[in-house]
C-alpha positions in Angstrom: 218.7 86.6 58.5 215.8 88.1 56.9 213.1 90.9 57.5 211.2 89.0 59.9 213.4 88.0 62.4 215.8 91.1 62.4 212.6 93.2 63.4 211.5 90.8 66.2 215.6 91.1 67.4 215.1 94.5 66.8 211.3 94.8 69.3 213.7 92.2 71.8 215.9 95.0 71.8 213.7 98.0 72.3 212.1 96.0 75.1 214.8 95.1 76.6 215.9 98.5 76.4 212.8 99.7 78.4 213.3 97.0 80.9 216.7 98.8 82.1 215.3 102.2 81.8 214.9 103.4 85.4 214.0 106.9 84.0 211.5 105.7 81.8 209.7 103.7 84.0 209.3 106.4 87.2 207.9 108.7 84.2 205.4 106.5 83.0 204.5 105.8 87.0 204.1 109.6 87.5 202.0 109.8 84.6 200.1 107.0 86.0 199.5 108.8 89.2 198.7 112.2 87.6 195.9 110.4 85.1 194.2 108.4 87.9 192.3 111.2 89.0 191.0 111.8 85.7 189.9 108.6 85.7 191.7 108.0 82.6 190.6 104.0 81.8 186.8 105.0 82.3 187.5 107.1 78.9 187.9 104.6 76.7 185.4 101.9 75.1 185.1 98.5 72.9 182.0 97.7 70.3 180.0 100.9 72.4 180.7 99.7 75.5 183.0 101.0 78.3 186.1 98.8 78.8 187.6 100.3 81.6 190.8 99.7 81.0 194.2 101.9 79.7 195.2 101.4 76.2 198.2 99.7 76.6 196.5 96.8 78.6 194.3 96.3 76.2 196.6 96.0 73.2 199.2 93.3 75.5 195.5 91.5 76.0 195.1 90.8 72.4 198.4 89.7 71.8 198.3 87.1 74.5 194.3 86.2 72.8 195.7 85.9 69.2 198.8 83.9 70.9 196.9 81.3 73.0 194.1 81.4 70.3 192.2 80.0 73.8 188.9 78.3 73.4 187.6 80.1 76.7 188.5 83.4 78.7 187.1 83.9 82.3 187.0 86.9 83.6 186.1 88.3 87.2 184.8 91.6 87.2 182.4 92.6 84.8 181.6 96.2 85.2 179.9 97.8 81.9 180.9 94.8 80.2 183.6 96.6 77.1 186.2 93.9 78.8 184.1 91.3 78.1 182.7 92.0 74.4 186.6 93.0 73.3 187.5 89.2 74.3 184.5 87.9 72.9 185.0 90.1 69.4 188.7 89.2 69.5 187.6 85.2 69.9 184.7 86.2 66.5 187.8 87.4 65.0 189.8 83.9 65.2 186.7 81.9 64.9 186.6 80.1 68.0 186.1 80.8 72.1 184.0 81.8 74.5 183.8 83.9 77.5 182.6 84.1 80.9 182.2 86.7 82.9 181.7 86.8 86.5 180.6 89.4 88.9 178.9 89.3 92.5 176.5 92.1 91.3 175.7 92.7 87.8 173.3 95.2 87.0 170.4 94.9 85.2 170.8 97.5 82.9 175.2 96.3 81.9 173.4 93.0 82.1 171.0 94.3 79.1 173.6 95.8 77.2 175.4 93.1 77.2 173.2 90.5 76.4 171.5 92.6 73.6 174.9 93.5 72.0 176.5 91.4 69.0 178.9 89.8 70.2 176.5 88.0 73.0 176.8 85.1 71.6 180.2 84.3 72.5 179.4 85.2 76.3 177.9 83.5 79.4 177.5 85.7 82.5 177.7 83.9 85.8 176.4 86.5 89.0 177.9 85.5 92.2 181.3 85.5 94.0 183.8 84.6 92.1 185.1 82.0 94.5 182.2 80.8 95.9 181.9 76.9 94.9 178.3 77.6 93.4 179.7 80.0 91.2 183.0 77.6 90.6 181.0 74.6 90.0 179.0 76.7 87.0 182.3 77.6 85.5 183.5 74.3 85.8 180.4 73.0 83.8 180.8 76.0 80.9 184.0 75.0 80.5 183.9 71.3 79.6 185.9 70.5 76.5 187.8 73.7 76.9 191.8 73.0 76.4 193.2 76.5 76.3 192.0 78.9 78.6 193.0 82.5 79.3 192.1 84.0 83.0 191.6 87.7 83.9 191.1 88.6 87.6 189.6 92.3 87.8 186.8 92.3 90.9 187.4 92.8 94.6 191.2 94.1 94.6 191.9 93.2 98.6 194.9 90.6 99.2 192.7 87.7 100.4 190.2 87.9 97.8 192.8 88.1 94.8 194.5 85.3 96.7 191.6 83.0 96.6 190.8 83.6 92.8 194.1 82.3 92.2 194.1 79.5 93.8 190.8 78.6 92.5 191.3 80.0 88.8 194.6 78.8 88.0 193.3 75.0 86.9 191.9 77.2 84.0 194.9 78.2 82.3 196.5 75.8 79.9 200.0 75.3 79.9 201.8 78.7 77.9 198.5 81.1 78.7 198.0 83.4 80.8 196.2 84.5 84.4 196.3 88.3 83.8 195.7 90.2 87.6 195.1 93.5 87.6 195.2 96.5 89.1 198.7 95.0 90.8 199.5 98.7 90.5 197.7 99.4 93.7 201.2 98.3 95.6 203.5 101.2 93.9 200.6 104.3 94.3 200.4 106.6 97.8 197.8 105.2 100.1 196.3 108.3 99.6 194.8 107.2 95.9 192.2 104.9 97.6 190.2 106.9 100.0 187.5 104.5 101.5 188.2 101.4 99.0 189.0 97.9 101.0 192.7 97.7 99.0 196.1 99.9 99.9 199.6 99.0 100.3 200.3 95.9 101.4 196.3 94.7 100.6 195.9 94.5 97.2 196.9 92.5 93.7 200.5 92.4 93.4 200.9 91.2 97.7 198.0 88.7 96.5 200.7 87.7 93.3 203.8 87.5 95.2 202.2 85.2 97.9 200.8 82.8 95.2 204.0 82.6 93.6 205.5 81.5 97.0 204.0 77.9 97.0 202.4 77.5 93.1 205.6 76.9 90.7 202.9 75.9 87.7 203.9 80.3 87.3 206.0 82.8 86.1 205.8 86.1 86.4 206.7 87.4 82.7 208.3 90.9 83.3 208.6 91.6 79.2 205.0 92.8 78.8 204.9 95.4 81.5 208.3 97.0 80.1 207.2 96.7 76.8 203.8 98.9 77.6 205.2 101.1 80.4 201.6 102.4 81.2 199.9 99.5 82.8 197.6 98.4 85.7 199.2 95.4 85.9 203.2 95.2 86.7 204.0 91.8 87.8 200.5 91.1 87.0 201.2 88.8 83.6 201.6 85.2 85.0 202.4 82.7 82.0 201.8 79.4 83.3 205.0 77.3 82.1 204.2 73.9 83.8 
C-alpha cells in the first residue's frame, strides 16, 4: 500500500473516530451555543467581503466544489455576498462555473459590492423568492447547458419555505453533488436562541430535511462531513444526490 492511500485509511479512521465520539460532539455543540451570541460566522470574510459562515463549513464547501468541479452553484440567500464570490473564486480557480445567487431583497449597496468586485464575472444575481416560478424560470434559463450543479439553500430558515426549495432545487444537482441546507442546526439549539425569528424547534432546516427525505430517494444524507468538521451549521444538512 503506499503513502497515498494509508493516509486517506488513516483520515477514514480519524473520522470515523469522531463519528462515535459522543463526548466530542456535545463539546463542539456547547461551543456552538456559547459562540452564537458572539455572532461568531459574521467575523469571518472571503476576497473583502463577509461570508457569514463558520470556518469549518467553508472548508467542507470547497471540497465538495473541487470534487464535483460543477459548472454552476445556486445559492439562496445572498446576504453581503462573501458566500457567493468564495464559490465564484473557487470556480476561477478550476477554470470553469458559474454562480447564481438568489435573494428576495438584495440591497443596493451588497448588490454594488458585489457586482464591482473581481470575481463578478462568474456571478448572476436573480432578486426575488427563491421559489417563486418567475424567479425559477430565470434560473432555469442561466442554467442551460449546465451538467453538474451544486445547490446551497441559506434564506428564509422556516420548515415550509426550506421544504419548497427542495423540492424545487433538487432538479439542479447532478447525480454525486450536493444540495448543502443550512443552518439545520436550528433543531439541536434552545428555543431561546431565536428570539423574534420565524424558525425554532420543530420549524426550521433539518424538520424541512427529514420530511424531504421521506418521499425523494434521488438523496442521502452523508453523515461523514458533519463528523469530520464537528463545528457546523449544517448536521444532517449534506445531501449527496446518489440517483
Amino acid at each position: 500500500m503506499d503513502d497515498v492511500q494509508e493516509f486517506a485509511r488513516q483520515v477514514a479512521r480519524n473520522i470515523d473516530g469522531l463519528a462515535n465520539d459522543h463526548e466530542i460532539q456535545r463539546r463542539a455543540l456547547d461551543w456552538m451555543m456559547a459562540s452564537l451570541p458572539h455572532r461568531y460566522s459574521y467575523n469571518f470574510a472571503w476576497m473583502g467581503l463577509p461570508i457569514i459562515q463558520y470556518p469549518q463549513d467553508i472548508v467542507a464547501m470547497q471540497e465538495i466544489i473541487w470534487r464535483v468541479r460543477p459548472d454552476l452553484i445556486i445559492e439562496t440567500g445572498v446576504a453581503r455576498g462573501g458566500s457567493l464570490v468564495y464559490y465564484a473564486s473557487l470556480l476561477e480557480l478550476i477554470g470553469h462555473g458559474r454562480v447564481i445567487g438568489i435573494d428576495i431583497d438584495i440591497r443596493p449597496h451588497n448588490r454594488a459590492a458585489i457586482e464591482s468586485h473581481p470575481m463578478a464575472k462568474r456571478i448572476d444575481l436573480v432578486e426575488g423568492s427563491s421559489t417563486s416560478e418567475n424567479v425559477l424560470k430565470r434560473v432555469r434559463a442561466l442554467a442551460t447547458g449546465c451538467r453538474t450543479g451544486i445547490v446551497v439553500l441559506d434564506s428564509n430558515h422556516t420548515h415550509d419555505h426550506v421544504l419548497a426549495e427542495l423540492r424545487a432545487y433538487a432538479e439542479f444537482v447532478s447525480v454525486g453533488s450536493y444540495c448543502v441546507v443550512m443552518d439545520t442546526i436550528v433543531e439541536d439549539l434552545p428555543a431561546s436562541f431565536f428570539g423574534d425569528r420565524p424558525w425554532s424547534i420543530g420549524n426550521n432546516p433539518k424538520t424541512a430535511v427529514k420530511e424531504f427525505m421521506k418521499v425523494d430517494t434521488r438523496f442521502e444524507i452523508d453523515s461523514l462531513i458533519p463528523a469530520k468538521l464537528q463545528i457546523t451549521v449544517a448536521p444532517d444538512g449534506y445531501l449527496c444526490r446518489v440517483r
